[in-house]
C-alpha positions as CSV (number, residue, x, y, z in Angstrom):
1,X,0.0,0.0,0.0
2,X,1.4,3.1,-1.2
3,X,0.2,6.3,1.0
4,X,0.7,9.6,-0.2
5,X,-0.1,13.5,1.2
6,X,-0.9,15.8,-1.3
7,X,-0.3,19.6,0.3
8,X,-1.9,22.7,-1.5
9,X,-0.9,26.0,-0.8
10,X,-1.9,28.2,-4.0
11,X,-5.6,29.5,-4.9
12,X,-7.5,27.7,-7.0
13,X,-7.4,29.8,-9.6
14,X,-4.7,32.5,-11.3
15,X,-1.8,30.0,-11.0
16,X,-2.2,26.4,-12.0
17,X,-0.3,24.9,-8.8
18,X,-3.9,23.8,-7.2
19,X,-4.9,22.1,-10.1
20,X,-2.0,20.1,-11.0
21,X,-1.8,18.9,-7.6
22,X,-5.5,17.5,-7.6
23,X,-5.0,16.2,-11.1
24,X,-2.4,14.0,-9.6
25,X,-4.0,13.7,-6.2
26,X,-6.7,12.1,-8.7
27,X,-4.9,10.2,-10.6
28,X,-2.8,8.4,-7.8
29,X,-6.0,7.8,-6.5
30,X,-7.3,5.6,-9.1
31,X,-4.1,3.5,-8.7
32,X,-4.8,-0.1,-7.1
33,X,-2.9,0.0,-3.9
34,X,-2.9,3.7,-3.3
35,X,-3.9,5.7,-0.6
36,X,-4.6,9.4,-1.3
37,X,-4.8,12.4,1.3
38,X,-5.1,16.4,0.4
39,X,-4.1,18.9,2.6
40,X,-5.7,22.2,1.6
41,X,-3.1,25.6,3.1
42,X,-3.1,28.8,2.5
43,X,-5.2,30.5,-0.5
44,X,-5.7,26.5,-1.4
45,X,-8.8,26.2,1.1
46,X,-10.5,28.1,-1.8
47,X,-10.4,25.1,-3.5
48,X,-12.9,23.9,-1.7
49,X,-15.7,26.5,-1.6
50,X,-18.8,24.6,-2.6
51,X,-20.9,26.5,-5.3
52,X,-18.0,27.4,-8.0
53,X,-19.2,28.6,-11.1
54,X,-16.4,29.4,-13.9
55,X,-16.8,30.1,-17.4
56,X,-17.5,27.1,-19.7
57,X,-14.7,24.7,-21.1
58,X,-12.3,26.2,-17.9
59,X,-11.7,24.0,-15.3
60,X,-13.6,24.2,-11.8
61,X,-11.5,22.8,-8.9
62,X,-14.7,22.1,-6.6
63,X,-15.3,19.4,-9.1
64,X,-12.3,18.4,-9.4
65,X,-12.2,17.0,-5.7
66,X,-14.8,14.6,-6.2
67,X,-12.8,12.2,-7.8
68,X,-10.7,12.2,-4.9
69,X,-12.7,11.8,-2.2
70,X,-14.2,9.2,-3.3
71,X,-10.7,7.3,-3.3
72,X,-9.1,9.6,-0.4
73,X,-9.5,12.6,2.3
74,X,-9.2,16.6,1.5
75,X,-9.0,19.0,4.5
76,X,-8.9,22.1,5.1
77,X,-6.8,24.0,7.4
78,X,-9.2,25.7,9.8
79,X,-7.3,28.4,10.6
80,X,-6.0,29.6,7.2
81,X,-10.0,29.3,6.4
82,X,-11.4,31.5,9.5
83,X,-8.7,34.3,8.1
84,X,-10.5,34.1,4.7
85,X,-13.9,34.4,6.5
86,X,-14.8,31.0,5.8
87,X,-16.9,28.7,7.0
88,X,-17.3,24.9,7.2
89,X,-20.8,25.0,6.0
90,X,-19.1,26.6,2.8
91,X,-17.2,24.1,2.1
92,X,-17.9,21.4,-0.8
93,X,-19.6,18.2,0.1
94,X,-16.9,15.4,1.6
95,X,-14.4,18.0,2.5
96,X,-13.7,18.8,6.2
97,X,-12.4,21.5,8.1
98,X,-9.0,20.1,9.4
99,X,-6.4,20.9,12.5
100,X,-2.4,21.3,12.5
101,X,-2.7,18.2,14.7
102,X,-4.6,16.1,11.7
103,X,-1.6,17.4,9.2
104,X,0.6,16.1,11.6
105,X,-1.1,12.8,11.9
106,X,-1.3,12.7,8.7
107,X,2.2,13.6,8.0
108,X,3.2,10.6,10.0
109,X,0.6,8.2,8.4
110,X,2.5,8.7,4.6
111,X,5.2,7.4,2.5
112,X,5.4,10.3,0.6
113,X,4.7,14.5,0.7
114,X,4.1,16.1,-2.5
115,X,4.1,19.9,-1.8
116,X,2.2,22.1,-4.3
């Protein structure tokens, strides 16, 4: 079993760091014998704001973490959310507002870190 931690620090949108970090969180995912966690930091909690709307053909990270969750975890850090006045009933279904301590477990838990 392969366990990996996928950490996002950028905003979903205006650099592309976010989403190439959930299209590999995804595609590790789908992998037989892999176990997938996402960290949302930062500007990256945006990611996770349920009710996205972007312009047609663009991307939309919100969906984007479907895929993932139904293979893995996504978090949020809770503080780095309450300083962008968020809240967890904002967040996108599955997603959960998260703790230091639950990065750390989590830290522990893997094989690997990928930072984005």
């Amino acid at each position: 079993m392969h366990r990996i931690l996928i950490i996002l620090n950028d905003a979903p949108y205006g650099s592309e760091r976010s989403y190439n970090g959930l299209r590999l969180a995804d595609s590790l995912a789908r992998k037989e014998g892999v176990e997938v966690r996402v960290f949302l930091m930062g500007d990256s909690v945006m990611c996770a704001k349920s009710g996205q709307i972007t312009p047609q053909g663009y991307y939309n990270v919100e969906r984007m973490l479907k895929p993932v969750l139904r293979h893995g975890q996504v978090a949020t850090c809770g503080t780095c959310m309450e300083a962008r006045g968020m809240t967890p009933d904002m967040l996108a279904g599955g997603v959960h507002k998260g703790t230091l301590e639950e990065l750390t477990d989590w830290t522990l838990w893997s094989d690997r870190i990928l930072n984005f």
